[in-house]
C-alpha positions as CSV (number, residue, x, y, z in Angstrom):
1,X,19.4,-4.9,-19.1
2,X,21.1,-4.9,-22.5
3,X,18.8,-5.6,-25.5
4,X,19.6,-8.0,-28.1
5,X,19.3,-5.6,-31.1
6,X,19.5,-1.4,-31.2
7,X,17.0,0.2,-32.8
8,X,18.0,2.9,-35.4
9,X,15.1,5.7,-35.2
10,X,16.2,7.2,-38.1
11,X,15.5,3.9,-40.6
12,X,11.5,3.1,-40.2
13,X,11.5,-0.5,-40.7
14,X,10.6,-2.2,-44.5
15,X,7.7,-3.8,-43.2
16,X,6.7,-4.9,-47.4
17,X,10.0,-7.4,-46.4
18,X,8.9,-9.3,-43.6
19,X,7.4,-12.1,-45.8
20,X,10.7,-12.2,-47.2
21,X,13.0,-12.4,-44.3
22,X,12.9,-15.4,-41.9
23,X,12.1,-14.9,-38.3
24,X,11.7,-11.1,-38.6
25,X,8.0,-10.6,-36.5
26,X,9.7,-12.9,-33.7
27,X,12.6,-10.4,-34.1
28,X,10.7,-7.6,-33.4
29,X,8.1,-9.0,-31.2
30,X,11.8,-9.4,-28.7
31,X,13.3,-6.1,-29.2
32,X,9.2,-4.8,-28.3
33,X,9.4,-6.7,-24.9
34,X,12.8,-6.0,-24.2
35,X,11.9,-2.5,-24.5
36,X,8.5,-2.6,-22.4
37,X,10.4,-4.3,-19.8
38,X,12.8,-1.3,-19.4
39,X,9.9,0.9,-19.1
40,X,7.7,-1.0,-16.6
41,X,10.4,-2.4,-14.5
42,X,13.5,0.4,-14.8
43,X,16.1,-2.4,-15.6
44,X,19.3,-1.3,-16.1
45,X,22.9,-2.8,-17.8
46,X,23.6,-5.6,-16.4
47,X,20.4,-6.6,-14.3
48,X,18.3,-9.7,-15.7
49,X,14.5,-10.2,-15.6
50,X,14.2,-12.8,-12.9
51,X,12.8,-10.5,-10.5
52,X,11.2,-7.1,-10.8
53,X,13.6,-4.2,-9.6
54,X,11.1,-1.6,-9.0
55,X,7.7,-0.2,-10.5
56,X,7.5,3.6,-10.3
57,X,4.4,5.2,-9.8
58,X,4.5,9.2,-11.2
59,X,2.3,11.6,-8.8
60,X,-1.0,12.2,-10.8
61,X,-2.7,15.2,-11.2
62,X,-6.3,13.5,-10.7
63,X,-6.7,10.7,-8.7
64,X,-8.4,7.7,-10.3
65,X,-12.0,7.3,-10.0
66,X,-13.5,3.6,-8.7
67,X,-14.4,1.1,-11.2
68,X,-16.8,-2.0,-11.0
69,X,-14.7,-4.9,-10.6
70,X,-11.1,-2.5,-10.4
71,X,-8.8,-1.6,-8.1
72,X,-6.2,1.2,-8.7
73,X,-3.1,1.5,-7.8
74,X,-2.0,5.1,-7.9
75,X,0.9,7.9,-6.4
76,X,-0.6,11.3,-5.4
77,X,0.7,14.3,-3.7
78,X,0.5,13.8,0.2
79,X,2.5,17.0,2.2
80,X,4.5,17.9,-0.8
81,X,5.3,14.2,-1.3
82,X,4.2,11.3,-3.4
83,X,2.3,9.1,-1.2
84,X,1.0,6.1,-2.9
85,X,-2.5,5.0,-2.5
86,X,-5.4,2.6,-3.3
87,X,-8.5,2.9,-4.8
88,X,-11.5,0.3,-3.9
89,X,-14.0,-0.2,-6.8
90,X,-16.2,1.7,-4.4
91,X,-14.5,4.7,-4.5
92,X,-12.5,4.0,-0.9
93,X,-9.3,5.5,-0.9
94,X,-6.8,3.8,1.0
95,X,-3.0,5.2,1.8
96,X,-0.3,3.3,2.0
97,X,2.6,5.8,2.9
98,X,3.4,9.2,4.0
99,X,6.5,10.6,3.5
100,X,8.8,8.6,5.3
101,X,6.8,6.5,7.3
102,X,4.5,3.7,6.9
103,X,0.8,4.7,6.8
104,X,-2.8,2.9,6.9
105,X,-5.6,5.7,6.8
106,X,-9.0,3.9,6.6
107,X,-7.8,0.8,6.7
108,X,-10.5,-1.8,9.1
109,X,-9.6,-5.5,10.5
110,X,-12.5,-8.2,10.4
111,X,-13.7,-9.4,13.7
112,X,-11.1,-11.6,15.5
113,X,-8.3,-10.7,13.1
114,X,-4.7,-9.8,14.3
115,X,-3.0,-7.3,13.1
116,X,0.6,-8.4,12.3
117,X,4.2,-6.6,11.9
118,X,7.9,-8.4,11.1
119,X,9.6,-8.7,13.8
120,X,13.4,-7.8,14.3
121,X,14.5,-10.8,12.6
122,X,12.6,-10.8,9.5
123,X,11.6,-14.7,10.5
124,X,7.9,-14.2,11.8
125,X,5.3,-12.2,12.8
126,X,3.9,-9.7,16.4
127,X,0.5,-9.7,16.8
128,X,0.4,-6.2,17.4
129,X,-3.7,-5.8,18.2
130,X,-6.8,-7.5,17.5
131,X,-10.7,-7.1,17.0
132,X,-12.5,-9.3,19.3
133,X,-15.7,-11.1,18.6
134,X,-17.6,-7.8,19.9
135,X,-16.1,-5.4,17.5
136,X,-13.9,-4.1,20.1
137,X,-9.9,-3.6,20.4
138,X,-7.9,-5.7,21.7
139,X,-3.8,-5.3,22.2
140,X,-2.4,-8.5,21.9
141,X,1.2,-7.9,23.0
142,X,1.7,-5.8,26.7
143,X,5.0,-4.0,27.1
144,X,7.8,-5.6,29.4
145,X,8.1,-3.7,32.7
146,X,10.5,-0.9,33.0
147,X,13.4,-1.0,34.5
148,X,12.6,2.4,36.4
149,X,9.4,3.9,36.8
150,X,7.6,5.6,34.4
151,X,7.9,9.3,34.7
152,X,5.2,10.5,31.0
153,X,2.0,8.7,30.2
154,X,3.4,7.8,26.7
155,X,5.7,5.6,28.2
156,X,4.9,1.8,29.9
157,X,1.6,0.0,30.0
158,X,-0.5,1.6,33.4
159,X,-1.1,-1.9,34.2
160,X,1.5,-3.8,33.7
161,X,3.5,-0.9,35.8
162,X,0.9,-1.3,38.9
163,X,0.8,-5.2,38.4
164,X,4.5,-5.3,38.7
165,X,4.4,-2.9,42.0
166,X,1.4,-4.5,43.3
167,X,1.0,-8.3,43.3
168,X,-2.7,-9.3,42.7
169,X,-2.4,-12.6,45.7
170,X,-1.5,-9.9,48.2
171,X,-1.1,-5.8,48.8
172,X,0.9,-5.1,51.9
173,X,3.6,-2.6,53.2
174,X,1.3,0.0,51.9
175,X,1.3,2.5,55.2
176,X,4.9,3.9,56.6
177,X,5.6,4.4,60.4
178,X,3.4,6.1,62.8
179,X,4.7,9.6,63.9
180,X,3.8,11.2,67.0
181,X,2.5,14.9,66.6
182,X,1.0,15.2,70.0
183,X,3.6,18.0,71.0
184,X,3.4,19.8,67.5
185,X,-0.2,19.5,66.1
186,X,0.1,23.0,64.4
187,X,0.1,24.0,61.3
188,X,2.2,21.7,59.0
189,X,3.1,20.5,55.4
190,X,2.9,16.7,54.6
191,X,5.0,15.3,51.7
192,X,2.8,12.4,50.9
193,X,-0.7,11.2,51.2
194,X,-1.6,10.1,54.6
195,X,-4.1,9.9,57.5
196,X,-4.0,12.3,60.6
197,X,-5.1,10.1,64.1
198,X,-6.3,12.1,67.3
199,X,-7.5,10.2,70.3
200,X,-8.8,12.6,73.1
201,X,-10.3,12.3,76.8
202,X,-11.8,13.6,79.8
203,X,-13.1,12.6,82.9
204,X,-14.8,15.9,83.9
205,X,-18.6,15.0,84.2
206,X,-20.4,17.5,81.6
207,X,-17.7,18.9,79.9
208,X,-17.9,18.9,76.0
209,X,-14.4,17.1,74.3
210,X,-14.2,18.3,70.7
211,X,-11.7,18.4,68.1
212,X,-11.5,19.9,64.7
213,X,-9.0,19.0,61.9
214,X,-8.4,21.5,59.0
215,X,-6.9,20.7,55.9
216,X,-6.1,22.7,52.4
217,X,-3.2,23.8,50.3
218,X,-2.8,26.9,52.5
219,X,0.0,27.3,55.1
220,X,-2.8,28.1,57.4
221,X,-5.8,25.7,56.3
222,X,-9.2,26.6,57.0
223,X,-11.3,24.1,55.1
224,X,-12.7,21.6,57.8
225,X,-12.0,18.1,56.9
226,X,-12.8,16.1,60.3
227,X,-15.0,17.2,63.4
228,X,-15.7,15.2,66.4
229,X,-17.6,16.5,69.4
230,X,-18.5,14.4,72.7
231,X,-19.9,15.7,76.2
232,X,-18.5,13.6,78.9
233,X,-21.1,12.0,80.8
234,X,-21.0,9.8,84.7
235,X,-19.1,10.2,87.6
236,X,-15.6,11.9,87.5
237,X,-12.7,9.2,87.5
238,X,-15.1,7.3,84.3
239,X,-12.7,8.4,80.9
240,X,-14.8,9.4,77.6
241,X,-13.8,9.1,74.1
242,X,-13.7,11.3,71.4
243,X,-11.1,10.4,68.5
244,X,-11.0,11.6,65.2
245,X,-9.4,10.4,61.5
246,X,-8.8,12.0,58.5
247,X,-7.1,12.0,55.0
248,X,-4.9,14.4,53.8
249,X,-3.8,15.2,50.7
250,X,0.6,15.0,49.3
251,X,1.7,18.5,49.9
252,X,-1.0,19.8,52.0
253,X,-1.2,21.6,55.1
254,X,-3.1,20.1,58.1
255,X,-3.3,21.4,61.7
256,X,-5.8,20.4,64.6
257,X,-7.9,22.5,67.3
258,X,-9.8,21.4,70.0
259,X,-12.3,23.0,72.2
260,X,-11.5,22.0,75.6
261,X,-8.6,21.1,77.3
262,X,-8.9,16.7,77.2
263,X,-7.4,14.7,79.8
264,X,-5.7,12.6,77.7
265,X,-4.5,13.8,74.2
266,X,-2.5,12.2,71.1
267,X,-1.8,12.9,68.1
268,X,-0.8,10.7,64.8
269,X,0.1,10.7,61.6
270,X,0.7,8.3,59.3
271,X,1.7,8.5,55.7
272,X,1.4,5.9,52.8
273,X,4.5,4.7,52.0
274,X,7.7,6.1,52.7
């Protein structure tokens, strides 16, 4: 801002006059404020003094120290940049910025208080999260469901991405088609999670059915991950059971043995999903 009078440094003023010359305190008591205002406020030519334009705050070598009844307001170095900071009258230093981004380093909300951002349209407010009645947090906003699915844990909400796959009145269409492995019950790679069925039987009167169903991340599994054993009892023509079901693993190997040759033999798998 321009000031109403310049000040000559080199002519100290006649103070022994001011009696004499009307108006001359008020004078100077203007030119002071006009002058503090440029130096707390960094007005320039042609701005006026209805709002202030900025306050700058010079990094300081020593942070200030709380005071009873105080708080500071301060800039200190933060990654070789001025961050600028407050200081509680108990000592707690809290930092407002860091470099360029917003930051709130010890900052706490009170018990069912939200804490609040602009939104887009600088009109309002987004609850962003909340402390409950229990001291715990709370987020109060939930992310809109992608339009694909999420592929990194940083991106959508876990929930609302299951939610959105999985209605909560109903879960259904969860297992694909049955396949028949009867003919090839080898050795084989699955390429999603699923259950392997085998239904055996045999009419010969003392004869043991049993079947064994390996499953690992070998090509040839050896860990045993189902075993069923049943001696058929009676007279011959009278069928016994002896079936068998068991998980296995996306991208494992499964294959299935069996001790004696059954009357009757079948082999499933399903998967989950498609």
């Amino acid at each position: 801002m321009g000031h109403t009078r310049d000040w000559d440094s080199g002519v100290p003023i006649d103070h022994t006059k001011f009696k004499a010359i009307p108006g001359a305190i008020a004078a100077l008591a203007l030119d002071i404020e006009e002058r503090l205002q440029a130096f707390f406020y960094g007005f320039t030519s042609g701005e006026t003094s209805d709002g202030i334009k900025y306050l700058p705050f010079w990094v300081q070598t020593t942070a200030p120290t709380g005071a009873a009844n105080k708080v500071c307001i301060y800039s200190e170095d933060s990654t070789s940049k001025a961050a600028l900071k407050v200081k509680t009258e108990d000592d707690v230093e809290i930092q407002l910025t860091e470099r360029t981004w917003g930051l709130l380093d010890d900052f706490a909300l009170s018990n069912n208080t939200n804490l609040r951002a602009r939104n887009a349209a600088d009109d309002g407010f987004i609850d962003l999260l909340k402390v409950n009645a229990s001291n715990k947090q709370e987020f109060s906003i939930i992310p809109e469901l992608p339009a694909s699915d999420p592929t990194t844990d940083n991106q959508a909400s876990r929930k609302v991405y299951v939610d959105g796959k999985f209605p909560t009145s109903s879960i259904s269409g969860v297992f694909g088609a049955w396949v028949d492995k009867s003919a090839s019950y080898g050795a084989q790679q699955v390429t999603t999670d699923g259950f392997v069925l085998v239904v055996a039987s045999n009419t010969s009167s003392g004869t043991d059915i049993e079947i064994i169903l390996y499953s690992d991340s070998n090509a040839n599994p050896s860990t045993i991950r189902g075993h069923s054993k049943i001696r058929a009892q009676g007279d011959y023509g009278n069928l016994q059971y002896c079936n068998l079901l068991t998980p296995v693993k996306k991208n494992d190997y499964w294959k299935v043995t069996r001790a004696a040759t059954p009357t009757t033999w079948a082999v499933y798998w399903i998967p989950l999903g498609n």
